[in-house]
N, C-alpha and C positions, 0 to 999 in steps of 0.2 A: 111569734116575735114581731111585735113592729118595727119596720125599718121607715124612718123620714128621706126626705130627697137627698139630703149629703150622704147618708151610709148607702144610700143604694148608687148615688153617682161613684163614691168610692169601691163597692164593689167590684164595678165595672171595669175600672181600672184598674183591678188587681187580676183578675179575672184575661182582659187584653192581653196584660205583658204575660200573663203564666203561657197561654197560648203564642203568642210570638217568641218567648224565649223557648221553648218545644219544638218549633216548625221552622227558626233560621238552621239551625244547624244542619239538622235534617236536606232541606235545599240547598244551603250548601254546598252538602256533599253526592248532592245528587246534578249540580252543575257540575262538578271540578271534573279538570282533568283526568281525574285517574279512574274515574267511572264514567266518562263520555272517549269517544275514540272519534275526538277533533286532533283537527289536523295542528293546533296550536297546545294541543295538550302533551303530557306524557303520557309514555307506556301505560297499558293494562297492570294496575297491580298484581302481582304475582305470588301464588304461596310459596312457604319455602320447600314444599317435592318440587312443585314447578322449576323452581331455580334453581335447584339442586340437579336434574335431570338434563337443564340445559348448561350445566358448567360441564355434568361428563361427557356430554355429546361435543362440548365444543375439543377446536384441534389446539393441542399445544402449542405456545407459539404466537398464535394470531390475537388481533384486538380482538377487545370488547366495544368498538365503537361499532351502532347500527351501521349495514347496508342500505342505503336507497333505495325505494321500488324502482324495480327496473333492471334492476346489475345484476349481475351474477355475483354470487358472495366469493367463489373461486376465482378469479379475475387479479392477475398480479398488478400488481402497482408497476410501473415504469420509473428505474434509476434517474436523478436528476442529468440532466445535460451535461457532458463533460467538456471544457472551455479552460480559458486562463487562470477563470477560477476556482475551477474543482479540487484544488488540492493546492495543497503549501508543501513548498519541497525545502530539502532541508540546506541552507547558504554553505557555502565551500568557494574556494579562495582559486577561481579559474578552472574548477574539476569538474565533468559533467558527471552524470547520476554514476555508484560503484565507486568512485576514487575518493578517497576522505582522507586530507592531509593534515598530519598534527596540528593541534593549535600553534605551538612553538615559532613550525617552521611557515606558518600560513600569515601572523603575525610579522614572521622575518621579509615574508614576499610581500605582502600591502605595503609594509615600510620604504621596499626598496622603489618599487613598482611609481608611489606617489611620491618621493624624492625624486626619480627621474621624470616622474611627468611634471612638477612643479620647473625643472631645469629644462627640460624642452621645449617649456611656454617662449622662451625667446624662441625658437625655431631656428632661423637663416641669417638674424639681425646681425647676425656675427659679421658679412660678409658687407652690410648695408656701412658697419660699423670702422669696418677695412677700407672701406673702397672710401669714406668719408676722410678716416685718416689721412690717406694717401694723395687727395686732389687736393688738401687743405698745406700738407705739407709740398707740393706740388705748387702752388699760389705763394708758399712764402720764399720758396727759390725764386719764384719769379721778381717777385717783390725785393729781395736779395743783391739779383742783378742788375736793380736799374737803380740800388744805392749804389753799388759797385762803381755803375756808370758814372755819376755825378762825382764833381772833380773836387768837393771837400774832403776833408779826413777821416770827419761825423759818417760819410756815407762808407767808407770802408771800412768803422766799425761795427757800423748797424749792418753791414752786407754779412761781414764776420759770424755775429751773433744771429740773424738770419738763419743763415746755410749751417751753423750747428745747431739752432733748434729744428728745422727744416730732418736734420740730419735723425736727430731723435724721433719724431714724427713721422720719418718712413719706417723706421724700425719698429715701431708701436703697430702701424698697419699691419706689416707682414706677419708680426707676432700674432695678432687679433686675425688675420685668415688662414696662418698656417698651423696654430694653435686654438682650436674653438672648443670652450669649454661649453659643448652642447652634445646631447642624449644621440644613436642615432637613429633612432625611431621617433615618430613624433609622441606627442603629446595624448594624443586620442589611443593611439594600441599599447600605452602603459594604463590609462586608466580603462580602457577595456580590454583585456589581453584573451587571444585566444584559447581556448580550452585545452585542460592538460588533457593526454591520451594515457599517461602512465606516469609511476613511481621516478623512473628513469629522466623523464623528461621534465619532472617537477626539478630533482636534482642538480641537474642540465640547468636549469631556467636560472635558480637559485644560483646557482655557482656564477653564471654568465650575469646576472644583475649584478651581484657582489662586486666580479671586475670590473665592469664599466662603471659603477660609482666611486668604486677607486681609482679607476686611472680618472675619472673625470675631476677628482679632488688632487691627483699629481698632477696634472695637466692644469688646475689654477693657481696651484700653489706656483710652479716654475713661471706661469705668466704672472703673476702678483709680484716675485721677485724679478721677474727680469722688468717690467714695466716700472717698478717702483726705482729701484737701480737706476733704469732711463732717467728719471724725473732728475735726481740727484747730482746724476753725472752732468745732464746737461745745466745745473744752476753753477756746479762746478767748473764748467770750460768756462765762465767769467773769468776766473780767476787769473787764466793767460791771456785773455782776450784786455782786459783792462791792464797786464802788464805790459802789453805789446802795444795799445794804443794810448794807453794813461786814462784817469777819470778825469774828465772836463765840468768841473762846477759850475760852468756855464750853458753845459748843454745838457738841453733836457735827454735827448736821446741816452743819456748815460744815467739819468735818473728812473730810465722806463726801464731801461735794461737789468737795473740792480733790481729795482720790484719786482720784472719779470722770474729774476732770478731765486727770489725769497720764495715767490709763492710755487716754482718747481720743487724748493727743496720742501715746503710745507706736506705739495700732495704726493709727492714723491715717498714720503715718510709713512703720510698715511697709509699708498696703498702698501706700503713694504711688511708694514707691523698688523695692518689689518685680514685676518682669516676671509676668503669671500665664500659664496652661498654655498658653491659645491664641495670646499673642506668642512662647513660647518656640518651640511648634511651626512656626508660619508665620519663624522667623528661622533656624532649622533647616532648612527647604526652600529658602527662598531661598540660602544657601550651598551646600545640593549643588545647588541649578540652576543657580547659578553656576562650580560645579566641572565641571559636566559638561558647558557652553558653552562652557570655554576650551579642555576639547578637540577633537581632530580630530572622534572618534566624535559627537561629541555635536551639534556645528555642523553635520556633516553629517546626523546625523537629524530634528535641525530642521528644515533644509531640505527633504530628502526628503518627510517630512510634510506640510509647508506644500504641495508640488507636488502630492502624492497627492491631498490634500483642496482643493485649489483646480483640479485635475480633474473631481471629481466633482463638485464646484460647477458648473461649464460645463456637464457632462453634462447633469444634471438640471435646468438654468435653465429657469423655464418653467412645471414641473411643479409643487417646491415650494419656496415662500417663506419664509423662516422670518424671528422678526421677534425682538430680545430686547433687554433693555437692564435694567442694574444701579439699583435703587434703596435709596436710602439708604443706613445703613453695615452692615445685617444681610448685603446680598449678595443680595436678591433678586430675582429675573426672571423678567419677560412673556415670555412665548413665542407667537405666532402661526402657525401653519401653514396653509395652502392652497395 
């Protein structure tokens, strides 16, 4: 056969790739990984007796990840570090680890706990609030005495009306120091309260928050009425004051007096009809204690409670005594133990 120059240049070329498509694969895999034992390749391929010999040999239990050259394959691993963060414990309402108070009554304690600590935020102003009263109505006796002095008639009426709003005025002080519608713990040991130790001492806590936001809602209700009353009474002692001296339409002094007199009876009104912060709180407790009685959950952890802590009562009979009791209407209590 003759072959010209183009069939024998194309031979050639058939001839190349028959040989290069033969001989890549080939190299290929005579580079790769799994038949060179570089340090960037994998494992030795393995038959399946091979791999079957080293699943029974291996221990139950442990990875399949390679060991290291160098370690020992028996070599236990080390627990992570134990710190603040090793573990989530489970939230409870003042109880340390073991003590788990119903939802009900845990719900009952936050409520009570943060009502008193929102009313302890005043702290002591009470007495800032007294002692202010007091020097102010203090300044208008004085002020009182030296119309008194002055030898028109206007000054004996204005000394008059004076010394009875003066009069009102000390009585609002002594009210606001002798009646303080404040917690008596601060602020900080209700919303951090120390840990319960027992059943007993949850019920304890419970009962003792419940009185003191009650007596702290009678204790503003009687200031709300007795200060409101003031207001009233004293736009009221006009009434003899302008019979006793007459209204002068010429004198302003009897025009400042009637105003004065209007805007007593205005706030006088308001604070009489107006609820303040401590009855609306304790009336707000009482309704979800009441909501949470008439259910199942709630009846039931009542009672559970009562039995828990009238246990530990038995328990302990003997050892300590505890002795308390509510005076007057601040909420406060004797405590004895031995």
């Amino acid at each position: 056969m003759r072959l010209d120059a183009l069939g024998l240049g194309r031979l050639t070329v058939l001839l190349l790739g028959s040989v290069l498509s033969v001989g890549m694969p080939a190299t290929a895999a005579a580079q790769s990984g799994r038949d060179l034992d570089a340090p960037w390749g994998g494992p030795p391929r393995e038959s399946g007796a091979e791999r079957a010999a080293a699943a029974s040999d291996a221990t139950p239990g442990t990875s399949d990840a390679r060991v290291p050259a160098g370690v020992a394959a028996d070599v236990a691993i080390p627990p992570p570090p134990a710190g603040a963060y090793g573990g989530l414990a489970t939230p409870s309402t003042s109880a340390p680890a073991g003590l788990r108070l119903p939802s009900t009554i845990s719900t009952r304690l936050r409520s009570l706990e943060s009502d008193l600590a929102a009313l302890a935020q005043r702290g002591s102003g009470y007495i800032v609030d007294g002692v202010v009263q007091l020097l102010s109505s203090g300044v208008s006796i004085a002020v009182g005495v030296l119309f008194l002095t002055a030898s028109s008639g206007t000054g004996d009426q204005m000394a008059a009306y004076l010394f009875s709003i003066s009069g009102v005025g000390v009585a609002r002080g002594l009210l606001t120091l002798f009646l303080p519608v404040t917690p008596h713990e601060s602020a900080v040991s209700y919303l951090h309260p120390t840990p319960l130790t027992g059943y007993r001492e949850a019920r304890d806590r419970l009962r003792a928050r419940e009185s003191e936001l009650h007596s702290l809602s009678d204790a503003a209700m009687v200031g709300r009425v007795v200060d409101g009353s003031l207001g009233i009474a004293s736009a009221a002692a006009m009434i003899p004051l302008f019979a006793a001296f007459g209204f002068r339409e010429s004198d302003p002094y009897s025009y400042v007096m009637l105003l004065l007199a209007g805007v007593s009876v205005v706030t006088g009104a308001i604070t009489l009809f107006s609820t303040s912060d401590a009855e609306r709180r304790w009336s707000n407790y009482v309704e979800l204690r009441d909501r949470l009685a008439v259910t199942a959950a709630g009846a039931e952890d009542e009672r559970w409670l009562e039995e828990h802590a009238d246990g530990e009562g038995l328990a302990s009979a003997g050892q300590d005594v505890t002795l308390s009791a509510d005076i007057g209407l601040l909420g406060g209590s004797l405590r004895l133990s031995f």
